[in-house]
C-alpha positions in Angstrom: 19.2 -16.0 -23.2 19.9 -13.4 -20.7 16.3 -11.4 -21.5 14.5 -15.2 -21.6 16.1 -15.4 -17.8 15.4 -12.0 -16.7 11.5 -11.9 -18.0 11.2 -15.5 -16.4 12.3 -13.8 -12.9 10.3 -10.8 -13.1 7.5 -13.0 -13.9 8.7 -15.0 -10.8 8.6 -11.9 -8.6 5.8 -11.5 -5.5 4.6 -7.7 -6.8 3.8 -5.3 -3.7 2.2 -2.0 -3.6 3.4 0.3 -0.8 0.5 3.0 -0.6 1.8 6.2 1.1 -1.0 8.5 1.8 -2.6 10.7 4.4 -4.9 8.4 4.4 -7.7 10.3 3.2 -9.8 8.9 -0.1 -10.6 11.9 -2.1 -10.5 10.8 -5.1 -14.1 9.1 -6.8 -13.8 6.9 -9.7 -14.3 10.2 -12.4 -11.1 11.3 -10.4 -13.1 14.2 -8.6 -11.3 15.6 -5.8 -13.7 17.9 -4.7 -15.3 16.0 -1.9 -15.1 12.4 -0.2 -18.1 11.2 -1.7 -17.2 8.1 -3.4 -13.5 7.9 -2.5 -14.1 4.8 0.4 -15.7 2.9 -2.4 -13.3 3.7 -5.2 -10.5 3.2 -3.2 -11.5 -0.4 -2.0 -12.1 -1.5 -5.6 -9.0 -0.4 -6.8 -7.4 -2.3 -4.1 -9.6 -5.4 -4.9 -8.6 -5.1 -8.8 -4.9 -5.0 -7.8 -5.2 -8.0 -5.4 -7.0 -10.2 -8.1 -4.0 -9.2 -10.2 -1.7 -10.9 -7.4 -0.6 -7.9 -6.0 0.0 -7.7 -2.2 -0.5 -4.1 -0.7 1.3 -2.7 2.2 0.1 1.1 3.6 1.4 3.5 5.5 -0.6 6.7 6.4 0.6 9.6 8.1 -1.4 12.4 10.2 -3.5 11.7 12.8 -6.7 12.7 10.7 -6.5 9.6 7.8 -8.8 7.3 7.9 -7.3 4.1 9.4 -10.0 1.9 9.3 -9.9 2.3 5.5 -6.1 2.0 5.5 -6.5 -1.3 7.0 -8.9 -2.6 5.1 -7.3 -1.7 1.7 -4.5 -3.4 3.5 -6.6 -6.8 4.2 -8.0 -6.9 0.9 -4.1 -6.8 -0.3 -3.2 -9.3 2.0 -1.0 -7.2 3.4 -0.3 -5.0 6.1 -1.2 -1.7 7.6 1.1 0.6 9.3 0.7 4.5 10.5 2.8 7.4 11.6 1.7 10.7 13.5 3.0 13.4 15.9 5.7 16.3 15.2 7.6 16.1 12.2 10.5 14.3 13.7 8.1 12.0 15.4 6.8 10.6 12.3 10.0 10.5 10.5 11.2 8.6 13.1 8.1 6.2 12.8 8.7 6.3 8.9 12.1 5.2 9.2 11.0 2.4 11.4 8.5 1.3 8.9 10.3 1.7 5.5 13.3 -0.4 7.5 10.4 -3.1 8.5 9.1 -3.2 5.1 12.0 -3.3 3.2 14.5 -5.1 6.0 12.7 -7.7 7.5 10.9 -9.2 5.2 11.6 -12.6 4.6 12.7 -14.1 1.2 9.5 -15.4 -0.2 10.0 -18.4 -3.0 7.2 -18.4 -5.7 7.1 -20.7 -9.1 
């Protein structure tokens, strides 16, 4: 009874991705690496495959240099939110920390059957 009750509350759960990247999409769908050809493309349809599974996507990219339109839009199609850190090291681990606590301390409870 305890596994019937657990599975049943997993099932229950809202899934989330938190995508932590530079924000750069440099990966095509043959998992290339060697250029950014294909990577805004492959990287939207991924997210779109994971939202149609119910999955809501947060991101967080870091550098000044990611794409942040992208980020945001990976973040729309998730239905979630886009968030992004840059400047010295202790800049953006300060931003981080800010982020992680918003992500993981704010959120409301959210009831789903």
């Amino acid at each position: 009874r305890i596994v019937a009750e657990l599975v049943r509350r997993v099932q229950a759960a809202r899934k989330v991705i938190v995508l932590l990247t530079d924000g750069k999409a440099n990966v095509n769908e043959f998992g290339e690496t060697t250029s950014y050809a294909g990577g805004s493309a492959y990287t939207t349809a991924e997210a779109q495959a994971a939202a149609d599974l119910g999955i809501r996507i947060f991101t967080v990219s870091v550098g000044s240099d990611g794409d942040q339109v992208l980020m945001q839009e990976v973040a729309d199609i998730g239905g979630g939110e886009m968030f992004h850190a840059e400047g010295s090291i202790e800049e953006y681990s300060e931003q981080l920390d800010a982020i992680f606590q918003e992500l993981g301390g704010r959120r409301p409870v959210e009831l789903i059957q």
